[in-house]
Each structure stands twice: as structure tokens, then as C-alpha cells.
N, C-alpha and C positions, 0 to 999 in steps of 0.2 A: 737145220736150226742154227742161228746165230750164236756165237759166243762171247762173253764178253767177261774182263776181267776190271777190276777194282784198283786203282792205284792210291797206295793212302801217304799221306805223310802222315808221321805219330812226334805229337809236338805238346810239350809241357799245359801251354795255355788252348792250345789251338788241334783240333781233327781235320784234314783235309779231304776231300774225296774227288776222284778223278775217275772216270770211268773209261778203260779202253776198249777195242772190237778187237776180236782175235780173229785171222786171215788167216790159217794154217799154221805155220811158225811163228810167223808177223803180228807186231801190236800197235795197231795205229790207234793216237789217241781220239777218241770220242766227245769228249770234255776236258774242257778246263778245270783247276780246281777249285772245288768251294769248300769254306772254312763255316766251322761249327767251333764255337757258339757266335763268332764275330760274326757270321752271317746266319740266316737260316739256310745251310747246303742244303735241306733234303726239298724243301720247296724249290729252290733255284736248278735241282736236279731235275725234278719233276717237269719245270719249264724246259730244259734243254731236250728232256727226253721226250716230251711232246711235242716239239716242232721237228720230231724226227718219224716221221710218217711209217717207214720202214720196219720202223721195230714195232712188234705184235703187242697189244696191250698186257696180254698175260706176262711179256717179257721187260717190259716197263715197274711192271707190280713187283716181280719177282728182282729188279734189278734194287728199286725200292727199298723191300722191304730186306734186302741186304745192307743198304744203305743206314737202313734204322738201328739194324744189328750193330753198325759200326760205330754206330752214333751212341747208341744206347751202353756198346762195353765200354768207351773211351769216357762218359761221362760217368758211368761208377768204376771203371778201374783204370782210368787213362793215366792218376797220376800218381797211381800206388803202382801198377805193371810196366814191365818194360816193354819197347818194341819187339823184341824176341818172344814175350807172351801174346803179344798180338795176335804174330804171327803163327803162332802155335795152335790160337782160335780159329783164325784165318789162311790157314794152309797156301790155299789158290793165290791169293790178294799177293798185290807184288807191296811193299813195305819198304820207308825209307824216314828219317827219323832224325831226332835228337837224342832219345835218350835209351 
């Protein structure tokens, strides 16, 4: 089974999300990032991860609905929490930030 991990920026006005593929040690990226609320990310995810043939739909859904997770902490606590509670939520996710 494929792996793949989450790359966020945590930003005052802005969520970013970036999705990489895990190769063993190696993280190649998968996506570019898209910005929530200045864009819709989790549609523009949905598009990237559909013209990606390879990955199984349950692992689309599942990447998704992690997606939403990220979407949905940062807009009730993105700008009361720090990056470090982020990542507290988000263990696995690699985190990189402003505040």
C-alpha cells in the first residue's frame, strides 16, 4: 500500500496543504500547495488527485478526508493555536509556519 504524508504551512490568514508520497525513507512531493480560504484547496486537491490514476479511490477519500480535518481545525482554531498544537493534532503531517 502507498504512503503518503501531508505537508502544511500554518499561516495567520492562510492553511496550505501539499500532499507528498512516501518511498521508504524518501518524500517526493505529490502536489503543490493549495491555500484555504484564498482558494478552495480541498477541490483543487480532489482535481490533482484524480488525474492520478494510481492511487486507489479509497486512498483519494482517505487522503481527503484528512484534508478536511486540516481544513476544519485551522478554521476554528488556526488563529487562537499555535503551529506546535497543530502539530500535536497532526503527529505524522510535516509543519512548517509562522506562528
Amino acid at each position: 500500500m502507498q504512503k503518503f504524508t501531508f505537508r502544511i504551512l500554518w499561516l495567520d490568514n492562510n492553511v496550505a496543504i501539499a500532499i507528498d508520497y512516501v518511498i521508504g525513507k524518501n518524500i517526493s512531493p505529490l502536489t503543490s500547495y493549495f491555500f484555504w480560504p484564498r482558494n478552495d484547496a480541498w477541490e483543487q486537491l480532489k482535481t490533482e488527485l484524480d488525474s492520478k490514476p494510481w492511487i486507489s479511490e479509497n486512498q483519494k477519500i482517505d487522503l481527503l478526508n484528512k484534508a478536511t480535518e486540516i481544513i476544519n481545525f485551522w478554521q476554528e482554531k488556526g488563529k487562537d493555536k499555535s503551529i506546535s498544537q497543530a502539530q500535536e493534532k497532526f503527529p505524522d503531517f510535516i509543519f512548517a509556519g509562522s506562528n
